[in-house]
N, C-alpha and C positions, 0 to 999 in steps of 0.2 A: 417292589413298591412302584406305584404308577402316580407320576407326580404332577398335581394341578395348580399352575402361578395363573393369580389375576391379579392386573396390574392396574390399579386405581381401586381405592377403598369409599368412592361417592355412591351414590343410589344405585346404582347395576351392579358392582362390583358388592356393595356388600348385602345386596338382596343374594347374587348367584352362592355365595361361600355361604350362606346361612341354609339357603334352600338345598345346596347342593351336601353337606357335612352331614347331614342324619342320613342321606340315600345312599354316601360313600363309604361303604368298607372302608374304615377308619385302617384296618391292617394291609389292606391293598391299594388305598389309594392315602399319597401328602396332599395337602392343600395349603398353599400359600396365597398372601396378598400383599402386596407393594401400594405404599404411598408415600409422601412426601413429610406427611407431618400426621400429628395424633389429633388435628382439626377436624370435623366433618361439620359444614355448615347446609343448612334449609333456604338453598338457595332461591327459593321462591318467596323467602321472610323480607328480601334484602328490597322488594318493589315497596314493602310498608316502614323502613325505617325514616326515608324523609320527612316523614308525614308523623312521625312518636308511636306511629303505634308497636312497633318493634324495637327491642334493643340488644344490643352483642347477646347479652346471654341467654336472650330467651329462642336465639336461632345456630347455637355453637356448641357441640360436645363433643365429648374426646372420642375419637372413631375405637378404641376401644373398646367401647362399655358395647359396639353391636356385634363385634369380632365374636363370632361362637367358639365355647373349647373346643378343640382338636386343630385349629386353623394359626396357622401363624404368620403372626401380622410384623412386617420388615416395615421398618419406617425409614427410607432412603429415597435419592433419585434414582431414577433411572434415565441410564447415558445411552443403551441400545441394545437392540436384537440384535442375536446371531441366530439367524433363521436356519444355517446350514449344520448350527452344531447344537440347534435348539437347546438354546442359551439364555436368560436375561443378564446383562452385563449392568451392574449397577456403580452409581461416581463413587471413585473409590476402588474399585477393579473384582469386587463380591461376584461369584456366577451363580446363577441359579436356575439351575437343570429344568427341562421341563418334558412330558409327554404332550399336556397340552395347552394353550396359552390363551387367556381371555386378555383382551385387551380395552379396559371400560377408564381411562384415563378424562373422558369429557370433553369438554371447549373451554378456554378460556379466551378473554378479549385484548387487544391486541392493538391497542390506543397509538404506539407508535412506528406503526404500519401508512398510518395516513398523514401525510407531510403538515404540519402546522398543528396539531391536533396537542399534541407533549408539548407546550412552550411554558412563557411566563405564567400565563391566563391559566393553566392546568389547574382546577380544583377553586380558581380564583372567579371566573364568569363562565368554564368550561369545566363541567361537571359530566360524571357517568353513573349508573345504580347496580350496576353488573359483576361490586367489586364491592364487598360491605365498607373497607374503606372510604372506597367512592361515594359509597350511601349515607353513611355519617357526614362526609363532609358535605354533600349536600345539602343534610337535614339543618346542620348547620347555618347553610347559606339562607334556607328560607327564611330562619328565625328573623334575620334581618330582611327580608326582602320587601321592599317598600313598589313595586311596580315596573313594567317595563314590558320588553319584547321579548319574551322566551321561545327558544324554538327546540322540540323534540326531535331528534334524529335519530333516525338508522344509516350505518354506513353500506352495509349490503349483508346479506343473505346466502347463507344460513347463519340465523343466528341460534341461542338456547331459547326456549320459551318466546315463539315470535309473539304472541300476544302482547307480552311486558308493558314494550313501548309505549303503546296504547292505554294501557293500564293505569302507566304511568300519567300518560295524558287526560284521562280522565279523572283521577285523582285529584291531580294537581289543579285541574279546573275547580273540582267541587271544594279543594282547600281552599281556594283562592276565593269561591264567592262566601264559603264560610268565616275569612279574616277579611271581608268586607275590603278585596283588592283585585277584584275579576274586574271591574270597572275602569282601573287603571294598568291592566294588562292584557296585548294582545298576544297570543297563544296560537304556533304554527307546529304542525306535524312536516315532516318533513320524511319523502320513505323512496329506495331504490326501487319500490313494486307499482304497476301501472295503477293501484286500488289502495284500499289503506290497509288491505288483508291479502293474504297469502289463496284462500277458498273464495271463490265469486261469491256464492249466496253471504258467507258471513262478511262480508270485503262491502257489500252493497250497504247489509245492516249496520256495519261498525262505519263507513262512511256518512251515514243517515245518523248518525247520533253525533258523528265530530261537526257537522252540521251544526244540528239542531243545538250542539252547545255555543255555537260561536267561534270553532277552531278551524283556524284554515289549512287546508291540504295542499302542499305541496309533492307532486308521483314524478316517477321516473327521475329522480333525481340521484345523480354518481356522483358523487364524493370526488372531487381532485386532489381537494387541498383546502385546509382552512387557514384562514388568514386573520391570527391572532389579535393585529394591532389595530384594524379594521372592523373586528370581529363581523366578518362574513366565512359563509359557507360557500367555495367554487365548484360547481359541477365540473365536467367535462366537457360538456355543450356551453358551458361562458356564462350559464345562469347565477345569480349569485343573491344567498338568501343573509341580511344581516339579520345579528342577535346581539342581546342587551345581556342576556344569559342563554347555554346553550348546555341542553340535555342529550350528553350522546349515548348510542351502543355502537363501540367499534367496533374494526372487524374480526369476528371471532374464528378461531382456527383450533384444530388439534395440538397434541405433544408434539414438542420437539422432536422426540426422540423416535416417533416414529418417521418421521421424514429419516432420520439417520439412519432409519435402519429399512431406508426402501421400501416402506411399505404403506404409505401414503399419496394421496391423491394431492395438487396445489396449495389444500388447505388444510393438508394432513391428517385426511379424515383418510379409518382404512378401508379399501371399494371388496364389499361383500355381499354374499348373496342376501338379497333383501328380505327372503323370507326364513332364510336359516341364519343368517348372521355369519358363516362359515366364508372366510377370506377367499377370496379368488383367486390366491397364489401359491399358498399354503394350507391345504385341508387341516391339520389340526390349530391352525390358530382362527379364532373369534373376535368380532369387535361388538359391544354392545353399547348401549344407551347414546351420548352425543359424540363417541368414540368413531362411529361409522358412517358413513355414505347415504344408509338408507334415506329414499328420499321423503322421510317423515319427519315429522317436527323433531325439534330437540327441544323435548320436553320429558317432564318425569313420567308421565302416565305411558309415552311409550316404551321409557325404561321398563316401568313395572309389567307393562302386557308381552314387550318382546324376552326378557328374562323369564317369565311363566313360561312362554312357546320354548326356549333355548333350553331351559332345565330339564323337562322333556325329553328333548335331543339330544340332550347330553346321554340321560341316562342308557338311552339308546344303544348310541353310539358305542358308551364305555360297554355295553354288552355284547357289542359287536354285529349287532342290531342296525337296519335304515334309519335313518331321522325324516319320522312321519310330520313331525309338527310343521306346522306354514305360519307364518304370521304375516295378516293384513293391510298392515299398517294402521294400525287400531291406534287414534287419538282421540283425546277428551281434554279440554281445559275450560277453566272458569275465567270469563274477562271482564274485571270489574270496570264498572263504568262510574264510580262514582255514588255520591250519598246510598251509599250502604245495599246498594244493590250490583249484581253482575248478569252478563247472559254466560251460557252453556254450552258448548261446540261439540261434538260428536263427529269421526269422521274417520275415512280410514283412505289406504293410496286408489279405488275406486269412487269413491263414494262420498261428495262432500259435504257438510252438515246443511240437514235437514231440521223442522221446526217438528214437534214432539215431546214424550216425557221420559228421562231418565231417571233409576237404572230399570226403573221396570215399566212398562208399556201403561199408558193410561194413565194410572196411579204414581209415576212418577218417582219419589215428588221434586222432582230436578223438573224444569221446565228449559228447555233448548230453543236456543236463539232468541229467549226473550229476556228482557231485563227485568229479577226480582230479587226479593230481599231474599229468599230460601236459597238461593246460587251463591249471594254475598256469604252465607250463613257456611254455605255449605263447602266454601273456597279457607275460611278462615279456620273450619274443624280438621282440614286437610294435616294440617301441620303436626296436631297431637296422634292422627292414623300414621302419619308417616314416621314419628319417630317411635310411636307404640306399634306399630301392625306390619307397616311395610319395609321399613329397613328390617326388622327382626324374621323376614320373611314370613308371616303368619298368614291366613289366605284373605285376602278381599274379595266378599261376592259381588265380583261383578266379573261381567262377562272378558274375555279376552280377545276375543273380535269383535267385530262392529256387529249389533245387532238392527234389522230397520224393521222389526218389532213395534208396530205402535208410532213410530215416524209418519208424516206426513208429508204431502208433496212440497219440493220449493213453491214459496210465494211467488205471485205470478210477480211479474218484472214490477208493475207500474207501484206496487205495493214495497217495493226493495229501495225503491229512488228515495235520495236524500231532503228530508225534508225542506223545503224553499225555507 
């Protein structure tokens, strides 16, 4: 018996065991998955909970209603690899043998990493949305929020979902002019990237809209230390942004326990080939979705299009077969801007988003890098594919590399500048 542990049951981990259990010789190959608890949340629901439109239980279900028979699901920590006796050693001293090891454990955020950040003020004027905790208790603080200095920040990069941020800040603006208190509050982004985006062309356009709302940019700004009783943010360079209230993403990092078990990079992400996903230390171990290095978003849509390319390969592989598949770095997310509209990003590690229609050329009816109500439409139906289609691994048609199909040239520059 040739035995398959994946270790984190979120969106890569439990698309791989569902796609992979009907192609695996149920009599020749085990299949296990480790997690932490019987939670699986719609981590994308947690940008809509300050605002009411989400609540616990309409983004939280028990990871095993997606677990397929024949797969068995360990609900434990895990304390470390033993790579040399290919191993998962879990808390509590449990081993669990392996042939080969997927490693889809994600990012989480890491609030007391940055000096000042955990004090009194935590949850009190210093809030986060990256943590449905954090989301609630945010949603909370709006209810009462009568006006002030809010400032949005990122701590640095990579984060999950870089869009969020922004998301959030555009939200919050549009809540704000709709409880008739945009008037009485000024609204600062604040971001470690020279742009307000990660891609130039969308970084010009999403700059051009914090604009035109009235929010001010603050780029290139490090993170020192925040200084709670103050309530300022210190860079490193001595710059120092106060807040009345202050909306973070900390800095986000991999497991633990991959650092313990050597096979993580500073931020405990594990460093693999980018287009195989296959470890650069160890060929039968995998890292997928925000578990690894590749330098593409950590977001869901690359889960889903690098788990398509990896399943593949897998099956390859177990036949003892090359692994033909490549993945591109195929990303897509929706960034809402506000009053019920979003734009559209397409984009992959060559290739940065272009203006066009997705999924299909012309027709659409996803329109890219513009701001419309069909993106907002099409961001908020996400939720029921994703807990009906894609966590059950069922197919989405839609392409899995970037297609430039029906794409159009970047806007010439003078059309990208932020509007005066």
């Amino acid at each position: 018996m040739r035995r398959l542990v994946v270790l984190g049951a979120g969106t890569a981990g439990t698309m791989v065991v569902n796609q992979l259990r009907p192609r695996l010789d149920s009599e020749e190959w085990s299949i296990t998955v480790v997690d932490q608890d019987d939670q699986h949340h719609y981590q994308p629901g947690y940008l809509y909970v300050p605002f009411g439109r989400y609540e616990r239980n309409e983004i939280v279900r028990n990871r095993h209603h997606f677990i397929p028979d024949g797969v068995d699901l360990v609900l434990a920590e895990v304390s470390r690899i033993d790579t040399e006796e290919n191993q998962v050693i879990l808390h509590g001293g449990r081993e669990l043998p392996y042939d080969y090891l997927v490693i889809a454990t994600g990012t989480t955020p890491r609030p007391g990493k940055t000096p000042g950040l955990v004090s009194s003020q935590w949850r009190r004027s210093i809030f986060d949305f990256y943590t449905l905790d954090g989301a609630e208790a945010l949603a909370a603080a709006l209810q009462v929020f009568e006006g002030g200095r809010v400032v949005v920040h990122v701590t640095e990069m990579p984060i999950k979902c870089p869009p969020a941020p922004l998301e959030f800040t555009f939200l919050l603006e549009a809540w704000l002019r709709k409880n008739g208190l945009r008037e009485r509050t000024t609204l600062v982004f604040v971001t470690p990237l020279d742009g307000a985006f990660t891609q130039p062309t969308a970084s010009r356009i999403l700059g051009g809209l914090l604009a035109d709302r009235g929010i001010d940019l603050v780029t290139d700004f490090l993170v020192e230390r925040v200084d709670p009783e103050r309530k300022t943010l210190i860079s490193y360079d001595g710059r120092e942004v106060p807040f009345g209230m202050l909306v973070t993403v900390p800095l986000n990092m991999g497991a633990d326990f991959v650092a313990r078990s050597g096979l993580g990079d500073e931020l405990h992400y594990v460093p693999v080939d980018p287009h195989t996903f296959q470890s650069k230390a160890h060929p039968n171990i995998f890292a997928l979705g925000d578990a690894s290095n590749i330098p593409a978003s950590k977001a869901g849509s690359v889960a889903h299009f690098s788990v398509n390319t990896f399943v593949g390969n897998f099956i390859e592989l177990a036949a003892g077969l090359p692994m033909t598949g490549s993945f591109d770095g195929h990303t897509n997310c929706f960034v809402e801007t506000g009053d019920d509209k979003a734009l559209l990003i397409d984009f992959n590690y060559e290739t940065e988003p272009l203006p066009g229609k997705y999924p299909l050329p012309v027709v659409g009816p996803l329109s890219l890098l513009k701001e419309t109500h069909a993106n907002h439409l099409g961001k908020l139906a996400f939720r029921q594919l994703y807990w009906n289609v894609l966590l059950p691994g069922r197919p989405l048609p839609l392409p899995v590399k970037l297609s430039l199909r029906g794409k159009e040239q970047p806007y010439p520059a003078d059309e990208l500048e932020p509007t005066p």
